[in-house]
N, C-alpha and C positions, 0 to 999 in steps of 0.2 A: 562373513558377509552379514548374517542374521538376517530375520526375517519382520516384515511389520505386519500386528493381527489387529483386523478390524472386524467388528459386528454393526451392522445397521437394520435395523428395521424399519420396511417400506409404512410410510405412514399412513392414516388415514386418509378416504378421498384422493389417493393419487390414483393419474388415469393411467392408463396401459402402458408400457415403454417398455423400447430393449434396456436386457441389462445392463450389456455394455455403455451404451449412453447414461442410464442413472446414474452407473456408480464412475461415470466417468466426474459428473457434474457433484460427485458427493465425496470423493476423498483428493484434499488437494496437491495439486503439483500432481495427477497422475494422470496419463497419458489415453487415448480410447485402446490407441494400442499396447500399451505396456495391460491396461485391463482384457483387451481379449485375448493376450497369451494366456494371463493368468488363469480365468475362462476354462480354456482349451487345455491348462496341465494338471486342470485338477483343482487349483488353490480357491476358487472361488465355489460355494455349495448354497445352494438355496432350498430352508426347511430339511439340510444332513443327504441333498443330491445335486449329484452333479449337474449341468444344464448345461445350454450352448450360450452364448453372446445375443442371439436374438429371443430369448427367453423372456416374455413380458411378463414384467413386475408386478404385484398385485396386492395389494392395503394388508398391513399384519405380517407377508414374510420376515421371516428372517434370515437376515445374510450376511456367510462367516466370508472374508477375503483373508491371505495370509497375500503378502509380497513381500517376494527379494527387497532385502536391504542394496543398490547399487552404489553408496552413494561411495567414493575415494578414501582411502585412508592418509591419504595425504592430499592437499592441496597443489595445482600445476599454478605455478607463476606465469604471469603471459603479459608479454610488454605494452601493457594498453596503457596511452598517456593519460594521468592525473590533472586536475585543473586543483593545483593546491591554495589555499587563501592563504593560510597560516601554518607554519611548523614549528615548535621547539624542538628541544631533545627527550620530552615526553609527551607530547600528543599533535596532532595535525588537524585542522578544517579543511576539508575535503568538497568542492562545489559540484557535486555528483551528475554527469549530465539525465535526461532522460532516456530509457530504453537499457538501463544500465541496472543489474539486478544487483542486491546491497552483498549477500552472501550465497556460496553455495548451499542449493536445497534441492529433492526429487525434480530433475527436470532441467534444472541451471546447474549444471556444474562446471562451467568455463564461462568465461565472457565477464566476470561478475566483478565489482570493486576491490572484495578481497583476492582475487587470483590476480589485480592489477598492484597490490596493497603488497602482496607478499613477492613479487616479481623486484618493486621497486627500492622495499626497507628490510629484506630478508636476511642481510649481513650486518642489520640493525635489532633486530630483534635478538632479545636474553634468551638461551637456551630453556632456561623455566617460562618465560611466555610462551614460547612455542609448544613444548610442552601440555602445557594448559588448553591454549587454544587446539589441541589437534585431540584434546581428549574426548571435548562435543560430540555429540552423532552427525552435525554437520560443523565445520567448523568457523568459523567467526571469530579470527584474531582480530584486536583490536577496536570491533564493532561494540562500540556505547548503545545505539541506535540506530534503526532503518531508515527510510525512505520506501514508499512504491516503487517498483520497478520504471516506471511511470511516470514518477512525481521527482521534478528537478529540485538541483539547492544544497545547501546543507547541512554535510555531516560531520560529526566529533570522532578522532580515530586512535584511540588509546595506543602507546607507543610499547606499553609493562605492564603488567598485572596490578601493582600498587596502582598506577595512575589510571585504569580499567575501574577497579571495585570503588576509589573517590567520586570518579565519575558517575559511575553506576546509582551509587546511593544518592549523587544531587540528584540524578533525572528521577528516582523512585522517591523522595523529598518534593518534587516539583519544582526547586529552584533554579533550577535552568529553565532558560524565557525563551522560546521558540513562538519566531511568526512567519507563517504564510501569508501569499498573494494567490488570490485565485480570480478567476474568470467564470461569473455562475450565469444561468438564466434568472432572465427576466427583472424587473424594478421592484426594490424593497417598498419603496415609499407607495406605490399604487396598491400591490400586494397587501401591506399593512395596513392602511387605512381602512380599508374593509374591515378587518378584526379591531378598533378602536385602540392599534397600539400608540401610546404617543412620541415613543421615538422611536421610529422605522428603521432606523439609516444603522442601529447598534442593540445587539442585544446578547443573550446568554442561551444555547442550549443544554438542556442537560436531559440524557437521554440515554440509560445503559444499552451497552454494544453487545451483541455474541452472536454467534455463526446460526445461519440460516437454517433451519429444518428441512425446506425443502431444495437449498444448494449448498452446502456445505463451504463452497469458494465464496459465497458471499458472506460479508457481517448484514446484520441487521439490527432495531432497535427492537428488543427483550425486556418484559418488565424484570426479569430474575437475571440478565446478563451484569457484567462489569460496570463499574462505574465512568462515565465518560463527558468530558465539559470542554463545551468549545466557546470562546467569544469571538465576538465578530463585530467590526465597523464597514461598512459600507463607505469605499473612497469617491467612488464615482457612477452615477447611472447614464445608461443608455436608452434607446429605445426598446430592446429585448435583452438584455443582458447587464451586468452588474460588473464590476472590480470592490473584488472585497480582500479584506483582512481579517486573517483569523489568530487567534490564539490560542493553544492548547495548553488545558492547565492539566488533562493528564494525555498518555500515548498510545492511545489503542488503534490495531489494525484497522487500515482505510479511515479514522472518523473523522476527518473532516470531511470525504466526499461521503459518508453515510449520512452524517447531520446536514448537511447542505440539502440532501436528496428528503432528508425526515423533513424539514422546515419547508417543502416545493421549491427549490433554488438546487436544482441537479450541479455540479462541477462542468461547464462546458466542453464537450466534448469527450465525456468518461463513457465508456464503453459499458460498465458494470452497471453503471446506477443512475442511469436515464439519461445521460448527459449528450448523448445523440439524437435522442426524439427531439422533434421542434414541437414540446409539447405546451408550447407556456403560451396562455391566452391571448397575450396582446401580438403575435406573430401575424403582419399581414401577408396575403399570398405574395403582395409585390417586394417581399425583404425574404423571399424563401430561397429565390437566386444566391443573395450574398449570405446565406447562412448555410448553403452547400459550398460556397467559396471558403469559406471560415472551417468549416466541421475538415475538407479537405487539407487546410494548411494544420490544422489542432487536426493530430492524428491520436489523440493522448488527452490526459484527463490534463486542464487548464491550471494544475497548481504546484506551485514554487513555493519551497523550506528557501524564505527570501533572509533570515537574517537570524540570530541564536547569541544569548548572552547566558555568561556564565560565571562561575568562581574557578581560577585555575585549579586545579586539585593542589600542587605543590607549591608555588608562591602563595596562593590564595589572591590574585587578583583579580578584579573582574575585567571578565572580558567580552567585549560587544562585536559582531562580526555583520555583514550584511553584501549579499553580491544583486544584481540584475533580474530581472524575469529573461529568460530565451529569448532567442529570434522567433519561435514560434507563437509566443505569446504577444512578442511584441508587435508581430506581424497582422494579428488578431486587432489589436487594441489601435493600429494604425488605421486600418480596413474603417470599422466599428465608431472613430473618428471622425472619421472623413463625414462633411455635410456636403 
């Protein structure tokens, strides 16, 4: 099974908290309760002693976690239906819905694209792909790239190992053109004016990404993190809200609703990174009704993997792909519409 070891230490300036809650919020995919067994058998020691779960935390400790490895040594296939766009007899576009997690990891291990992936092309796969794929610590046949759990659209699904590493090296090359459709707060063009920028509606950020110091679940922007670049056109404004398109020239976790939320334009309705506050200044109280109508139909962060171009790995052709926003979004952009 093996075990995962972690060391943290509580940072400066942090205020009082159960452990259990800190290191809930600081090692991800892990459970409050999967941490206060651990807790309770010993595996977790704060400054080389044991403690309880309600042990508050305090600036400088340090603290070892060991956890059971749970994660399957095989993969369970489970007959969840696909929404496939495109299949050869080497790879598939996969339009992933939301609420649908891309691979099994601590905390998903059922439900996920791959357990629907392996269910339905299982007597498709080469024995050395399988192979491959189950050698991971979690496994991800076929998976080029993610999605949010969260985030509809989208995906490339390697069918072989050779047609896996071609892919691989376009997305790490960045020649594969992936673009989203999101739903942000608030108007670019009012927004902008203020700062003297002269075109509002399109622009570039660039803003390295890495995990949060004080929650580890989240990314933030680090001046010493990864390199991260998103562009962006503004389709259409609203009265508090926007439709934009984004472009990712490279793939770091969450960045576009990280860069949305760095530039004041949260993903509407993201849970993570402000996208439920009705934080955005022109909100008057009489539209705060239909943005509790809104935030309830958008249960999820507002953004769609709406279309993806590429070179085949093995013909070499190019190829352009493009599906819909949801009912959810559209349900949004219907609402938001209406005069």
């Amino acid at each position: 099974m093996g075990q995962k070891e972690i060391t943290l230490i509580v940072p400066s300036g942090k205020n009082p908290e159960r452990l259990d809650i800190f290191l809930t919020h600081h090692i991800e995919n892990a459970t409050r309760t999967k941490i206060q067994q651990a807790i309770r058998t010993g595996n977790v020691v704060v400054n080389g002693i044991k403690v309880k779960p309600s042990h508050k935390v305090s600036p400088g400790e340090t603290i070892n976690i060991v956890l059971p490895r749970s994660a399957p040594t095989e993969i369970e296939p489970e007959n969840i239906p696909l929404d496939i766009v495109y299949e050869d007899k080497f790879l598939l576009i996969v339009n992933k819905p939301a609420g649908m997690v891309t691979h099994p990891a601590f905390g998903h291990y059922s439900g996920t694209l791959v357990n629907a992936l392996i269910y339905h092309y299982r007597d498709r796969l080469s024995c050395a792909y399988q192979k491959s794929a189950l050698s991971h610590e979690f496994p991800r046949p076929g998976i080029v790239h993610r999605l949010d759990k969260d985030t509809s659209g989208l995906l490339i699904v390697a069918k072989d190992d050779a047609t896996h590493a071609i892919l691989a090296k376009e997305f790490a090359k960045r020649t594969a053109h992936r673009e989203y459709v999101a739903i942000v707060w608030g108007r670019f063009s009012d927004h902008r004016k203020k700062h003297s920028i002269k075109n509002p509606l399109s622009g570039r950020i660039e803003a390295p990404l890495g995990r949060s110091k004080s929650d580890r679940k989240k990314i933030t922007t680090v001046r010493e993190g990864k390199e991260a670049i998103t562009e962006y056109t503004v389709l259409e404004e609203f009265k508090y809200l926007s439709l934009v398109k984004c472009f990712l020239k490279t793939g770091r976790t969450h960045q576009i609703r990280v860069h949305m939320h760095h530039i004041g334009h949260p993903v509407f309705g993201d849970p993570t990174y402000g996208g439920r506050r009705i934080g955005w200044g022109g909100v008057e109280k009489r539209d705060r009704q239909q943005i509790h109508k809104l935030l309830t139909i958008m249960q999820r962060q507002a953004l769609h993997a709406k279309s993806i171009t590429f070179i085949h790995p093995i013909t070499r052709e190019k190829m352009s792909f493009e599906v819909d926003v949801p009912n959810d979004m559209k349900e949004v952009m219907k609402i938001i519409n209406t005069k």
